[in-house]
C-alpha positions in Angstrom: 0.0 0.0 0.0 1.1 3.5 -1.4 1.5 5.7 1.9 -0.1 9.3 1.6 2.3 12.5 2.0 0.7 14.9 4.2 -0.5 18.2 2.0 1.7 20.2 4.6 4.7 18.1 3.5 4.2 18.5 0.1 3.8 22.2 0.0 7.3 22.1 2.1 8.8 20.3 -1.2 7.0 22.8 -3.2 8.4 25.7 -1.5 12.3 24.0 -1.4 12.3 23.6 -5.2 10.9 26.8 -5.9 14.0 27.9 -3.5 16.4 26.5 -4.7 15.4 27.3 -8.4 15.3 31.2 -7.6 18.8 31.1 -5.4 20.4 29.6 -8.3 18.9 32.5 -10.8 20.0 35.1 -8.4 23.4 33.5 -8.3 23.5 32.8 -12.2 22.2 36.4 -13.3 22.9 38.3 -10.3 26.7 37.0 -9.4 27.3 36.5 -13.2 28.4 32.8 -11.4 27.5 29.7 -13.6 29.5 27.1 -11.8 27.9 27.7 -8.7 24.6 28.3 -9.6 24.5 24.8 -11.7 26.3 23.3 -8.3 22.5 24.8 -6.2 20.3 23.3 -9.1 21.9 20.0 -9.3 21.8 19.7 -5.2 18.1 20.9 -5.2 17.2 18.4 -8.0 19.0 15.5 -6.1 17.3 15.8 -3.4 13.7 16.8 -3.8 13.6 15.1 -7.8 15.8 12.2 -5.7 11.9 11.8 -3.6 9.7 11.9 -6.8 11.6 9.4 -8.2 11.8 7.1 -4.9 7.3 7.3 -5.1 7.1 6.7 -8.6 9.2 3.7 -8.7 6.7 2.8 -5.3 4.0 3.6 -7.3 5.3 1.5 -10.7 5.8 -1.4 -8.1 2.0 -1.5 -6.8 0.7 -1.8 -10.5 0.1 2.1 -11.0 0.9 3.4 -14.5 0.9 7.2 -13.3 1.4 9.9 -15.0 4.2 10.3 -12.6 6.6 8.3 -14.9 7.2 11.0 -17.6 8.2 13.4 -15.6 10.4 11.0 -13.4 12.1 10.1 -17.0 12.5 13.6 -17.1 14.2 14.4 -13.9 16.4 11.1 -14.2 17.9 12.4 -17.7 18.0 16.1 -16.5 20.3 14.9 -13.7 22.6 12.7 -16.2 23.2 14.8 -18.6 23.4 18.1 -16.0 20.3 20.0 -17.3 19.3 20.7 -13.8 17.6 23.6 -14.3 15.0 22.0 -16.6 14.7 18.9 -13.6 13.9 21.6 -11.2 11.4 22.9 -12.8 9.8 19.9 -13.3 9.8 18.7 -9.5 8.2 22.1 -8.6 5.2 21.8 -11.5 5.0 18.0 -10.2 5.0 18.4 -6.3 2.5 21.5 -6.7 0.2 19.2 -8.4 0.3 16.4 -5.7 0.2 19.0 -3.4 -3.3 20.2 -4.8 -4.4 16.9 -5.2 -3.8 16.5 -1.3 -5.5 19.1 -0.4 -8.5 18.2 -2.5 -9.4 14.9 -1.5 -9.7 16.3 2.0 -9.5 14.5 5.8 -9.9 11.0 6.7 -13.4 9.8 8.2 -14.1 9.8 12.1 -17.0 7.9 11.5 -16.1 4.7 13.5 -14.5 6.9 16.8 -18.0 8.9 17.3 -20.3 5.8 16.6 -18.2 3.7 19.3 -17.7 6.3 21.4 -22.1 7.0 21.2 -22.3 3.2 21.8 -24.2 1.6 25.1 -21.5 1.0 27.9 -23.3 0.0 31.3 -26.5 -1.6 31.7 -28.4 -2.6 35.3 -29.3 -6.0 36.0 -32.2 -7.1 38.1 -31.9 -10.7 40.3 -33.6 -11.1 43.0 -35.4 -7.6 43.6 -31.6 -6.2 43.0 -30.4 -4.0 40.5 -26.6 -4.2 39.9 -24.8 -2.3 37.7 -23.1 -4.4 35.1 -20.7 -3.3 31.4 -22.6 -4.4 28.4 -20.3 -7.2 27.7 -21.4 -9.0 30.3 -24.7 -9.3 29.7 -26.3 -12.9 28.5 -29.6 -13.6 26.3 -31.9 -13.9 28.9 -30.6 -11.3 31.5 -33.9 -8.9 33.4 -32.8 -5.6 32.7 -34.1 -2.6 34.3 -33.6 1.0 31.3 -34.4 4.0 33.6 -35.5 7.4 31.4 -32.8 8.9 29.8 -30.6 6.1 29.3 -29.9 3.6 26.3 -31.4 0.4 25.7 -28.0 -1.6 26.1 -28.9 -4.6 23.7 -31.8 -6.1 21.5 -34.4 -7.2 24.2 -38.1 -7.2 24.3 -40.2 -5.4 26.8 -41.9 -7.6 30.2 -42.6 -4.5 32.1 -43.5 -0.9 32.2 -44.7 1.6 29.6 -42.9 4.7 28.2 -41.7 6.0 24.3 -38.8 5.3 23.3 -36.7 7.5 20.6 -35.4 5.3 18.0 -34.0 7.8 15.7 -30.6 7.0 15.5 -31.3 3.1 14.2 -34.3 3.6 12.0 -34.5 7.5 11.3 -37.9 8.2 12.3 -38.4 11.3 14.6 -41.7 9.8 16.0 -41.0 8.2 19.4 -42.2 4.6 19.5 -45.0 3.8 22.2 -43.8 1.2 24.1 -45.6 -1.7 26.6 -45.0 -5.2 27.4 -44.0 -7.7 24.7 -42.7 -4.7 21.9 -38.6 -5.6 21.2 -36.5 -2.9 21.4 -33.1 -2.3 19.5 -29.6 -1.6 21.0 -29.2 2.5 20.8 -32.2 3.6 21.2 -33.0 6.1 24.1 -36.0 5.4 26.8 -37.7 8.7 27.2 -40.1 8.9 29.6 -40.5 5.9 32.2 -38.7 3.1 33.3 -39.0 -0.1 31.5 -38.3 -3.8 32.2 -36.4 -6.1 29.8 -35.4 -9.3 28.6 -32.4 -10.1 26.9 -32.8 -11.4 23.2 -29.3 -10.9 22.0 -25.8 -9.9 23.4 -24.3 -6.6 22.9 -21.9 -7.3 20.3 -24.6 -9.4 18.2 -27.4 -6.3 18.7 -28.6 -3.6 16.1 -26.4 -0.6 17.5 -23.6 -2.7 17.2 -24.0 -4.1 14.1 -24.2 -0.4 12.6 -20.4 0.2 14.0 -19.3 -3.2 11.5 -21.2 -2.2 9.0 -19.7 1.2 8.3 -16.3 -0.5 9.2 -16.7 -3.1 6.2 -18.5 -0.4 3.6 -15.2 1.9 4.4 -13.0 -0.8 4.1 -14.1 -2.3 0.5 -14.4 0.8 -0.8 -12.3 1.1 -3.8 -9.8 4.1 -4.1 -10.8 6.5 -7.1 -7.8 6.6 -9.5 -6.5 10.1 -10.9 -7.9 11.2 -13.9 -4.2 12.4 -14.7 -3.7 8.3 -14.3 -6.6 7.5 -16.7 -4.9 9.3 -19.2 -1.5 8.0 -18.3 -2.5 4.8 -19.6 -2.2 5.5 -23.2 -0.4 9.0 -22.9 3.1 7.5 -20.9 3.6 4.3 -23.4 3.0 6.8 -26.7 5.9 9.1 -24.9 8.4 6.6 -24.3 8.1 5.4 -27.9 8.6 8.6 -29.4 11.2 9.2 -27.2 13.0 6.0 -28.2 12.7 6.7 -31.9 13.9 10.3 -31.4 17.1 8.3 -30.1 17.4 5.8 -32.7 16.9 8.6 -35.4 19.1 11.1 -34.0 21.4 9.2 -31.4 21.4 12.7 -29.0 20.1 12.0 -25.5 20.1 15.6 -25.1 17.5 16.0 -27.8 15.8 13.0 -26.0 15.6 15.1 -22.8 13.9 17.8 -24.5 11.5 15.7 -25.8 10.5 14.4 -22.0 10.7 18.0 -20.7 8.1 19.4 -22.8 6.2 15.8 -22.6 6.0 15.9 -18.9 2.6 15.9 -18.1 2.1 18.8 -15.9 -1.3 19.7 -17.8 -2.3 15.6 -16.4 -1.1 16.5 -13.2 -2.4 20.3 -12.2 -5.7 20.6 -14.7 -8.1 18.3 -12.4 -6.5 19.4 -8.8 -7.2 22.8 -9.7 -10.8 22.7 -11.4 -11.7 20.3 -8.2 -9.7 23.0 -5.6 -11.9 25.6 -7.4 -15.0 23.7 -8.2 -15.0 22.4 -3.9 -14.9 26.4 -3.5 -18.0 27.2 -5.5 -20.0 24.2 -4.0 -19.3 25.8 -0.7 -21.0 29.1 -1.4 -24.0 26.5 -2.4 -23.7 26.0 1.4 -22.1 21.9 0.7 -19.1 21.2 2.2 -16.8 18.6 0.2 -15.1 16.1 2.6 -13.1 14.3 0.1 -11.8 15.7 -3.7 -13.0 12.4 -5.5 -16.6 12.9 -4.2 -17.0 15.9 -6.7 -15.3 14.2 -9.8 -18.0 11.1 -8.5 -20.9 13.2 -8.9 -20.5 14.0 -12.3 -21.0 10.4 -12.9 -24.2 9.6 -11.1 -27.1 7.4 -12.0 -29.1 6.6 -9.1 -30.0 9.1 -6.0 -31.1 7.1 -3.4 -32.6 9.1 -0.4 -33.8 8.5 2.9 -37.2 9.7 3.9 -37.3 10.9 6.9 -35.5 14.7 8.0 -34.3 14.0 3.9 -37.8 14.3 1.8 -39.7 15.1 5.0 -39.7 17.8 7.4 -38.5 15.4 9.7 -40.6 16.7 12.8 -44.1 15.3 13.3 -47.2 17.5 12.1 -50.8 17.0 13.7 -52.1 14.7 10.6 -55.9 13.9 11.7 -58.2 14.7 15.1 -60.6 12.0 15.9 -63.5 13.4 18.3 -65.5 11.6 20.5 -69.1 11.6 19.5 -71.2 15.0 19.7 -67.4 16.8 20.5 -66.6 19.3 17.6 -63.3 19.0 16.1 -62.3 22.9 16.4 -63.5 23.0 19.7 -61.2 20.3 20.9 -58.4 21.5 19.5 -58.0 24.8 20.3 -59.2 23.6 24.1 -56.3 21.3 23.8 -54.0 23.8 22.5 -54.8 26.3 25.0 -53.3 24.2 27.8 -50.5 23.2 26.0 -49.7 27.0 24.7 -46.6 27.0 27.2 -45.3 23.6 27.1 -41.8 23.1 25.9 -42.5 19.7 24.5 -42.0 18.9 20.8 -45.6 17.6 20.5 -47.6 20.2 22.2 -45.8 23.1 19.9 -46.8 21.1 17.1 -50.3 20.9 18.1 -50.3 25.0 18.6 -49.4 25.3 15.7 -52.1 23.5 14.1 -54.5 25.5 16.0 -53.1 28.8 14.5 -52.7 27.6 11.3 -56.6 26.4 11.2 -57.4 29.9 12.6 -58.5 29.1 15.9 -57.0 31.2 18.3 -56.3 29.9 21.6 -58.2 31.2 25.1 -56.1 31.7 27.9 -55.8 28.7 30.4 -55.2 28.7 34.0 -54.0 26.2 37.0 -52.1 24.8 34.0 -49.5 22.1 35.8 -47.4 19.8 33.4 -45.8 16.3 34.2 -42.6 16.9 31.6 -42.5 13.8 29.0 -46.6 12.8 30.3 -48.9 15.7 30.1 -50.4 19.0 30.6 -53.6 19.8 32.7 -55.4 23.1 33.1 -58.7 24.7 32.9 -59.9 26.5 30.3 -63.4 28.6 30.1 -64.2 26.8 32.8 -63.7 23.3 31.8 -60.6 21.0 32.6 -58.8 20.0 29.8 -56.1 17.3 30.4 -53.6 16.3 27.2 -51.3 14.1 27.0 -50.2 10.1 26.5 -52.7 7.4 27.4 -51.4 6.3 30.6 -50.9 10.1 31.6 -55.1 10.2 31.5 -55.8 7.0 32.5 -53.5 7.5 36.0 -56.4 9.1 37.5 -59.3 8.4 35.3 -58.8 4.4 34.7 -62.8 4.3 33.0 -61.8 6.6 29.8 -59.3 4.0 28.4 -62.3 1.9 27.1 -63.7 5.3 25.5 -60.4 6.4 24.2 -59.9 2.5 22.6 -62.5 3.1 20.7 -61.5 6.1 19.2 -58.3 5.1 18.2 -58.3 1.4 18.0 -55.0 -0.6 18.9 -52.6 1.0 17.1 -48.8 2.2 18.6 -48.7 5.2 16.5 -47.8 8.9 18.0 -50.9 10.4 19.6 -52.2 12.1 21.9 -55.5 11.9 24.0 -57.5 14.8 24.9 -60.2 14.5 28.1 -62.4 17.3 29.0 -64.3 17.4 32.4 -63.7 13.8 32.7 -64.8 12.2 29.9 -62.6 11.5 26.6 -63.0 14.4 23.7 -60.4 13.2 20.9 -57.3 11.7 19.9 -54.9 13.5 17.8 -52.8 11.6 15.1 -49.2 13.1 14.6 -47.0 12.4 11.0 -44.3 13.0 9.4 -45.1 15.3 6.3 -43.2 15.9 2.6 -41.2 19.0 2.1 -42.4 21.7 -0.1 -40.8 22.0 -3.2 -39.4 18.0 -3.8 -40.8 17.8 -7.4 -39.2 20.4 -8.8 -36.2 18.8 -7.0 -36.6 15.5 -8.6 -37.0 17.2 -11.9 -33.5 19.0 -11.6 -32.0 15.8 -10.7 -33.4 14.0 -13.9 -32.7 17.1 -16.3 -29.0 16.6 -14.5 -29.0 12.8 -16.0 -30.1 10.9 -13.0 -32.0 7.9 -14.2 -33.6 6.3 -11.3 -34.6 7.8 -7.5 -35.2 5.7 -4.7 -36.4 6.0 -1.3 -35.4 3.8 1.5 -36.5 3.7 5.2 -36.7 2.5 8.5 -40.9 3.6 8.5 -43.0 1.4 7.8 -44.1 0.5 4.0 -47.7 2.2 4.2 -45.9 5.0 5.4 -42.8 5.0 3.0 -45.1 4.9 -0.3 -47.4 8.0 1.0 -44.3 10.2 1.1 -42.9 8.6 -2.4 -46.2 8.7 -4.3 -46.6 12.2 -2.8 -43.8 13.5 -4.6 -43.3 11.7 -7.6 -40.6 8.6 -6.9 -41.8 5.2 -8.2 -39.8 2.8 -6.1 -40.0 2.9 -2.1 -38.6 0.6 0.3 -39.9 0.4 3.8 -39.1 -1.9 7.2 -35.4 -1.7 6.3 -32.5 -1.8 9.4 -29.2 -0.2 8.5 -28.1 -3.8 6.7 -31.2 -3.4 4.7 -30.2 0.0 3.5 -26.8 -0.9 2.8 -27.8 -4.5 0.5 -30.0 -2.1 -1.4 -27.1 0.0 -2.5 -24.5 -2.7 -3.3 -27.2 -4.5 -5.1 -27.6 -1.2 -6.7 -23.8 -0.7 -7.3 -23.2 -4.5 -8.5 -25.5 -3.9 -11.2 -23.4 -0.4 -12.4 -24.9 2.4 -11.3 -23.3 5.2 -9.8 -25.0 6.0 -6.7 -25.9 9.0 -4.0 -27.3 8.6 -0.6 -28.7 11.6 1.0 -29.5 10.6 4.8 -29.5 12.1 8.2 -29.8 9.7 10.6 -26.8 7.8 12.0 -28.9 4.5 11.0 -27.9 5.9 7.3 -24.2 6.2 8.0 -23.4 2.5 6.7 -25.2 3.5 3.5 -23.4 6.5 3.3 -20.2 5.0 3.4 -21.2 2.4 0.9 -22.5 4.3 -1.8 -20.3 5.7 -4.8 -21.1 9.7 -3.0 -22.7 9.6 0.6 -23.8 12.9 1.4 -25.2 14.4 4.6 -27.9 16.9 5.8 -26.4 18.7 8.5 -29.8 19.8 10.4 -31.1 17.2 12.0 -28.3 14.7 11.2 -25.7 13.7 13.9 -21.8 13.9 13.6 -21.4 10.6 12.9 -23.6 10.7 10.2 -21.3 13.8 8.6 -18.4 12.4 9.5 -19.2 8.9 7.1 -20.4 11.1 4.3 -17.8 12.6 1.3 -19.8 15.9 1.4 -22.5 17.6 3.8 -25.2 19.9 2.9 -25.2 23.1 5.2 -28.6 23.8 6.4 -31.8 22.4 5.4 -32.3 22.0 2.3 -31.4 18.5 0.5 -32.0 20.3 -3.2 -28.4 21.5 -2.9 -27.6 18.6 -4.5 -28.8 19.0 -7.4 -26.8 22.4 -7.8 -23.7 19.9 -6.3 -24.2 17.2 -9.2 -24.6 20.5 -11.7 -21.0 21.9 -10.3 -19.8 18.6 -10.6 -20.4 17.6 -14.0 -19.1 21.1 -15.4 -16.1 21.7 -13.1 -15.0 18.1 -14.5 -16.2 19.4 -18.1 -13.5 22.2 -17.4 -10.8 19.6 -16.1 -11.1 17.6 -19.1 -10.7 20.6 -21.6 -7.8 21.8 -19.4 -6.4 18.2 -19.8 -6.6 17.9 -23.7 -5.7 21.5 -24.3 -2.9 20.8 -22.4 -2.2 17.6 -24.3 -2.6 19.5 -27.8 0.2 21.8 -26.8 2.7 19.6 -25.8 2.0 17.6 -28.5 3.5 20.8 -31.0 6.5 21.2 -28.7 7.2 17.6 -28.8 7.3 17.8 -32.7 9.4 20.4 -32.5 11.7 18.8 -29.6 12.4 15.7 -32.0 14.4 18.0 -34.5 16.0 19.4 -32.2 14.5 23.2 -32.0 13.9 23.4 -28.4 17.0 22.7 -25.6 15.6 21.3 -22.4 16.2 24.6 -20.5 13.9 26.3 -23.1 11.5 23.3 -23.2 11.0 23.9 -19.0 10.1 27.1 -19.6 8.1 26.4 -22.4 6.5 23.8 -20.6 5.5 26.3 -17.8 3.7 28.2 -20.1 1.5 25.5 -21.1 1.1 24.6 -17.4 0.1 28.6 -16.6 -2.6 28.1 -19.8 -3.9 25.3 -18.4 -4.0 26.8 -15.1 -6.3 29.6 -16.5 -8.7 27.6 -18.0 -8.7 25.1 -15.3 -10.1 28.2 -12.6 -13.0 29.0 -14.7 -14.6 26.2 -12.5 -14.7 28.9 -9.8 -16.9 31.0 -11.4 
């Protein structure tokens, strides 16, 4: 395995070529001193051209044809046959260009730290009326395990005792906390919100979801292929065609000097510096599109994508649930109830009683004042309003006091574990309120830039359930929806996907999407709402809230690569005329470098329109 230089270290090269190159001048022109300033060059190109050498040979070992081996040619015969001016400047056009691609392709993923470091480490054991506190490796399939609120269900287990919701948004993406009561199974990760709750052991720790997750994102980030240069791509065909010319040059006119010139102007600093550059500057314009680029290849990748595979909820949703239907009891009037309801919860901090305010103001009802209003954080809200006591909140919250309304409120909303909450006025049951996830405004158009852009096919996957998944899908136009899928799930879907040779993005924001992210060709990542793990699997992030910055991403990408690739053959044309002229001996070595640079500053130019 090729080891990486460290951008830092490769600027420091950079800057020591560049050095001695300009010492020598000053010493050549200035101090009218040949001997000495050819004495600087050759030291400088022994020692820095001495390094390019040493990691092309390195490279030439592990199988890689790179576009490296021209200019390595180069430096070799500049050395031999004292042209060390020309070698210098070849080591500075070269190490500048590795140095951009360095700094392009951006920092290594902490995906694996933060997910391990997020993972359950303690859970509490109950034997014999005690509760001892015991690391998660100890515990066995079958172990009764007390979760208090707050804390992490330590592995997969099913429920024997207790009642409380349970926020499962970091394994299956939904926002909605799950209801939960005896006999429901609960994954590994998720977080008990309100009471405490009695469990079973069905797995151990290392065999459980939240685990699983962790190697899952190890293996997607460890198969992934490396992206080879585009400079390498073109090496292929470009560095054998050289070489030949170079030997009949010899054969024709037995000068290794002319040879040299021939290499010089053939180096293939327009290979090397055209994509850097148009990535550097095509990374810069994506960020004032508010999307951060975590790695250089993910932008070249983009460019070539055929399937956008998104997750649904926080991603195509609003990712906060919305008051989606009021059911009132019979003879109780829909308005009524709900701005009753939202009366008492006007100064409640929870996410669910905002949400119902808000439906009250948005159906125009505004909202009397309430007094005696006392809350029971993560239960319920009581007051009195116009006279009447109004009491929302979850089931068990009512039913505490008033045991006879759960038959009424059954009947209302049937046996379903779905988010809701039950309204009771003076006693008796008035409504249950349905909450949902709803679409984001604006997707089709979205979906329509992506196709204009080349996508071919758009999928959604999810951990919601099916009914849910195809609402949201045939809500805004996407034909194939996958629902009930764990973080495996997610991630079969894509290499299946990938197998079959499409290019893919995910666009999630759940840390149950970070194995997906790391498998796919691009992962990228909504910041708002999303965890840092989930950013820190993804090759690029989406500032803010608003997943259509892709398209403009995919849009940069294809025309900053566009740019790259006319930098590239431009670059090719023109060296292509020197060479011509280098094989009848018109152009020395020395004038060849410069020559060469001139290309290189052409290319340059063209390459930076991707900044604008």
């Amino acid at each position: 395995m090729i080891r990486r230089t460290a951008p830092t270290t490769m600027l420091l090269r950079v800057g020591a070529a560049a050095a001695f190159l300009a010492v020598g001048a000053a010493v050549r022109f200035g101090g009218h001193d040949p001997v000495t300033a050819d004495a600087i060059w050759r030291w400088g190109l022994g020692l820095l051209g001495g390094i390019v050498v040493v990691r092309t040979l390195i490279s030439v070992a592990a199988g890689r044809l790179a576009a490296d081996v021209i200019a390595s040619f180069a430096i070799i015969g500049a050395f031999a046959l004292d042209q060390s001016f020309a070698g210098l400047v070849i080591v500075v056009m070269q190490t500048g260009g590795e140095a951009l691609e360095l700094i392009a392709e951006g920092r290594a993923s902490r995906a694996l730290r933060d997910l391990e470091k997020a993972a359950p480490r303690w859970a509490h054991r109950l034997h014999d009326d005690a509760v001892t506190d015991i690391t998660v490796d100890t515990i066995i399939v079958g172990d009764m395990l007390l979760v208090r609120p707050g804390e992490m269900i330590p592995c997969d287990a099913t429920v024997t005792a207790g009642q409380s919701h349970v926020d499962a948004s970091t394994l299956t993406g939904e926002p909605v906390p799950v209801s939960t009561r005896p006999g429901v199974r609960l994954m590994s990760g998720a977080l008990n919100l309100e009471g405490p709750l009695t469990l079973r052991a069905t797995a151990l720790a290392a065999e459980s979801q939240y685990h699983r997750i962790v190697e899952l994102v190890r293996s997607a980030q460890a198969s992934k292929a490396p992206l080879q240069r585009l400079a390498d791509r073109y090496a292929i065909w470009f560095t054998p065609l050289t070489l030949a010319i170079c030997v009949g040059t010899f054969l024709v006119a037995r000068d290794p000097v002319r040879v040299l010139a021939v290499l010089v102007v053939a180096t293939p600093c327009p290979l090397i510096l055209a994509t850097p550059i148009a990535i550097v500057a095509g990374i810069n314009q994506m960020a004032k599109r508010h999307v951060v680029i975590r790695r250089g290849s993910a932008l070249e990748q983009m460019g070539h994508v055929t399937t956008v595979v998104f997750d649904k909820t926080g991603t195509l949703t609003l990712g906060r649930p919305q008051v989606a239907k009021v059911t009132p009891a019979t003879g109780r009037d829909t308005a009524d109830v709900l701005r009753l309801a939202a009366a008492v919860e006007q100064g409640s901090g929870h996410l669910l009683a905002r949400t119902l305010v808000e439906a009250a103001a948005r159906g125009g009802l505004p909202s009397p004042p309430a007094e005696d209003v006392v809350e029971t954080p993560g239960a319920g809200v009581t007051g009195r309003v116009e006279g009447r006591t109004v009491r929302v909140g979850a089931l068990s919250y009512i039913t505490a006091t008033q045991p006879a309304l759960s038959a009424e409120f059954l009947k209302l909303s049937g046996d379903s574990l779905g988010l809701r909450a039950f309204v009771a006025i003076d006693g008796h049951a008035a409504a249950v309120v349905d909450y949902a996830d709803r679409p984001r405004t604006g997707m089709s158009r979205f979906l329509d830039r992506l196709r204009h852009a080349g996508v071919r096919r758009i999928l959604v996957v999810s951990g919601d359930a099916q009914a849910n998944v195809d609402a949201i899908a045939d809500a805004i136009g996407i034909d194939e929806a996958h629902g009930d899928l764990l973080p495996e799930d997610k991630v079969a879907v894509i290499e299946t996907l990938m197998r079959n040779g499409e290019h893919v993005i995910m666009l999630g924001d759940g840390t149950n999407d970070a194995p997906a992210l790391s498998a796919a060709t691009v992962g990228v990542a909504l910041s708002v709402g999303g965890s840092g793990i989930t950013a820190e699997a993804a090759d690029a992030v989406i500032l803010g809230d608003d997943p259509s910055r892709l398209a403009d991403a995919i849009e940069i990408s294809r025309r900053t690569m566009r740019i790259a690739r006319q930098s590239i053959w431009g670059g090719l044309v023109l060296s292509g005329i020197a060479i011509g002229f280098a094989m009848f001996g018109m152009i020395p070595p020395a004038v060849g470098a410069i020559l060469q640079e001139t290309i290189d500053v052409a290319v340059i130019v063209n390459a930076l329109r991707a900044a604008r």
